[in-house]
N, C-alpha and C positions, 0 to 999 in steps of 0.2 A: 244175669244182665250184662252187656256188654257195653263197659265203660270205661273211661282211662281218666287221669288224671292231670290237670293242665299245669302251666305255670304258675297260676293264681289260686291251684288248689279249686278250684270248680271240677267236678263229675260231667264228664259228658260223654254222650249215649252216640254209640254206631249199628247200625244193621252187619249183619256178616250174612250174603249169599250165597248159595252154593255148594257143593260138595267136593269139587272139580281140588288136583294136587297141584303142587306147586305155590308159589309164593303170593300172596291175594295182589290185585289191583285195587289201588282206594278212589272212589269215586266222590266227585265234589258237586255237587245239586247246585241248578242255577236259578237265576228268579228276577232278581236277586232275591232270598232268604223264602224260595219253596220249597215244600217237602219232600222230601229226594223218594217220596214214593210213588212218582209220574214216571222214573226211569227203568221202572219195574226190571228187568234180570237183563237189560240192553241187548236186546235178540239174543237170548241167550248166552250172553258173552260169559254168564255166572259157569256155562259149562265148561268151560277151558280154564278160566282161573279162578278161584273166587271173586268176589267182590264186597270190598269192606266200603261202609258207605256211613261216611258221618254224619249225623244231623249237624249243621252248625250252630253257630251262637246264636238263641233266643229261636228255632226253630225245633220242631216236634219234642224231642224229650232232652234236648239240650238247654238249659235258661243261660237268657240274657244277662250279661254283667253289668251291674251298677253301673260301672266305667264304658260308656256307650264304644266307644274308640277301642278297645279289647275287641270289640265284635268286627270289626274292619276286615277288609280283606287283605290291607296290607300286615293288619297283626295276629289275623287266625292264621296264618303263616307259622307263627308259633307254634298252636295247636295240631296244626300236621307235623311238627318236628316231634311231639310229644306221640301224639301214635303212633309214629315212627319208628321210636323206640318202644313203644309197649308194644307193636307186635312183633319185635325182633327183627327187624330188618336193617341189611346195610346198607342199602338203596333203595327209595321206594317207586311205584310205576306210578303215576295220578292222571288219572281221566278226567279233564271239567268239561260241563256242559254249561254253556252260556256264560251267565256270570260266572260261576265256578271253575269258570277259565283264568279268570282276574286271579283268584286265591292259588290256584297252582302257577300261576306266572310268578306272582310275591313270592309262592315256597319257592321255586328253579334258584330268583334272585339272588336272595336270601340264605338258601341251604345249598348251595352249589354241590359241597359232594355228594349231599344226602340222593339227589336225582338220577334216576337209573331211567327214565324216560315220561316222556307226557303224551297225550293224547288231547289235543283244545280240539274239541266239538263247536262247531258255530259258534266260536266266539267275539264278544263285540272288539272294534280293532279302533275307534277312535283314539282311545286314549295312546297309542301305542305306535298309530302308523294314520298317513294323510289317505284321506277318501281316494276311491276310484271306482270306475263302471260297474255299473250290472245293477244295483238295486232300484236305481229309476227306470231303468229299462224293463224292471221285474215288476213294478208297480203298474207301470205305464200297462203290459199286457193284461194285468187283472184287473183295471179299473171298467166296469160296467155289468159286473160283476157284485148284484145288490149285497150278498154276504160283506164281500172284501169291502164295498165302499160305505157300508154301516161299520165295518171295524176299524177303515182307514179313518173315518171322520172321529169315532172315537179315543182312538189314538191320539189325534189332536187334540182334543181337550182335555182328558186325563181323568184321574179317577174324581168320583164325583164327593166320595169320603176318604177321612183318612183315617183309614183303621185297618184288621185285617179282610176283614169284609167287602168293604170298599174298595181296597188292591185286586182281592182275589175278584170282585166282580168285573174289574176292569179288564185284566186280563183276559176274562171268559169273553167278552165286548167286542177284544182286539185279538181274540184266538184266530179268526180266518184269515189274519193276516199271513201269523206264522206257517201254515202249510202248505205247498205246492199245490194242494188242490183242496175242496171243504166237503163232508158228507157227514153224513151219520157215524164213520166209525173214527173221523178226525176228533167231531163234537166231542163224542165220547171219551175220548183221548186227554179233551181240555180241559174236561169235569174234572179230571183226575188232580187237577193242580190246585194246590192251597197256598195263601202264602200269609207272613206273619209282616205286617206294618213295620214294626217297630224296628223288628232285626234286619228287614230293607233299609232302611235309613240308617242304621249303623253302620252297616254293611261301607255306606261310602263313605264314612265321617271322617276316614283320612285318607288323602290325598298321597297314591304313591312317588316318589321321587322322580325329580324333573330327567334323571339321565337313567330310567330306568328302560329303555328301549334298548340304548346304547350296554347296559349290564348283560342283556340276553343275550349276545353273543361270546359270552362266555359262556353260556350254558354247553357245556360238551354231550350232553347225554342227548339220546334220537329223541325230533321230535314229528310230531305227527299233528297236521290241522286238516280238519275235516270240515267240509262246503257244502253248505246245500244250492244245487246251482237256483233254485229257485228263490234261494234266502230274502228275506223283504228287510232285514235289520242288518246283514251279513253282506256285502258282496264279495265276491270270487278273486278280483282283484285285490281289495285290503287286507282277505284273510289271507291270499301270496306272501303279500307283502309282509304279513305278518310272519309267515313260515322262512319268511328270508332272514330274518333279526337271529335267529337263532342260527349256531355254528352246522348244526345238521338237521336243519328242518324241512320237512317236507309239506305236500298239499295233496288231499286229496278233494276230488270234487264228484258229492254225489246228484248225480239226472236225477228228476222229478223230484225231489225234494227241499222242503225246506227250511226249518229250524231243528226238527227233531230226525234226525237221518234214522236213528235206528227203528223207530217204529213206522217209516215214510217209507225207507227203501232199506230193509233190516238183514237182506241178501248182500247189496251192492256194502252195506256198512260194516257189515261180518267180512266182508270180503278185504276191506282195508285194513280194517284193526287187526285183524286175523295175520295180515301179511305183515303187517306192523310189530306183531308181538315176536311172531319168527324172527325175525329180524333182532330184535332185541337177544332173544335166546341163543341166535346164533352166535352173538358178538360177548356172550358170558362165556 
């Protein structure tokens, strides 16, 4: 079983993909607190590097800690410092999707040397940088559109229970939002997502540092933010703006898609990270 051991002495469970050589990428599942098994092998990214993929706190074979605030994004921060070193690494690479963007911003913060590079997939930019264009303009051409506008109006109200049931139902509700376009093989895609109540709400129970914007430009290691230009949560603009905070951050933006690039447009998204990783390889 693949487990490591944290600061608190809890056991927690990672997947390891792949067979591919070289140093793994670790990947952090967004939701908040889904099970990172909707990001199934990231168009095959597992073939180039591995990918190590934690469960977080109080999701799939990792439990929740007593101390709800250990499960935060700002202090599972921690915890990737801890697999850090159990998989021997002196730098590590972290890819988040969504929320999971939030937890490898806390680690860059946080562990400044430890970071040899990031990867933020559509990640949310409120907390980090002020609004700008694209997402009402994104809304505005999908509305009449009975999928999207049963998901839109759901979204507004919110889940109807608060369990994990109740979360993962809501999300299924508000799934046609997230895609550039809705079918059968999107659907299918949404099923895939489970999420845990509980360790969602831990997940925010601390609030990161008022000058943690202003921190991220010390991050020196490459980074890399990736757009779905259709994003409905994300626009193209914030997530810029986001790629600007860091000392060497970039943007990429991918056509037709929209929260999930690598299963939307899994060519155009190979084709970033891919050039991204080189990048990195070249400058070791």
């Amino acid at each position: 079983m693949n487990t490591y051991r944290t600061h608190d002495d809890a056991d927690l469970h990672y997947d390891r993909i792949g067979t591919a050589a070289g140093e793994p990428i670790v990947v952090l599942a967004g939701g908040a607190a889904a099970h990172p098994s909707y990001l199934d092998d990231l168009a095959g990214l597992s073939g180039v590097r591995p990918l190590v993929v934690p469960h977080l706190r109080g999701v799939g074979k990792s439990p929740l800690p007593a101390d709800r605030q250990v499960a935060s994004f700002w202090r599972q921060a921690e915890d990737v410092e801890r697999l850090r070193e159990h998989l021997g690494l002196r730098r590590i690479v972290l890819l988040g999707h969504s929320a999971g963007t939030r937890l490898a911003i806390a680690y860059a913060a946080q562990f400044l040397a430890s970071v040899g590079g990031l990867v933020l997939v559509t990640p949310p930019t409120g907390y980090l940088v002020p609004g700008g264009p694209g997402v009402d303009q994104v809304v505005d051409a999908r509305r009449g559109d009975p999928a999207f506008d049963a998901a839109y109006a759901a979204w507004q109200t919110g889940p109807e229970q608060h369990d994990d049931d109740g979360l993962t139902d809501w999300y299924a509700r508000i799934a046609p939002m997230s895609y550039a376009s809705w079918g059968p093989a999107e659907e299918a895609h949404a099923r895939k997502l489970r999420y845990s109540y509980a360790a969602n709400r831990a997940y925010f129970s601390v609030d990161p540092p008022a000058d943690l914007a202003g921190r991220l430009a010390r991050v020196d290691a490459p980074v890399l933010v990736v757009a779905g230009a259709q994003g409905t949560s994300v626009g193209v603009g914030p997530a810029t703006k986001l790629a600007g905070l860091f000392g060497s951050g970039q943007i990429a933006v991918i056509d037709r898609s929209g929260h999930f690039p690598w299963f939307e447009q899994p060519t155009a998204f190979r084709a970033a990270v891919d050039a991204f990783l080189t990048r990195l390889r070249d400058q070791t």
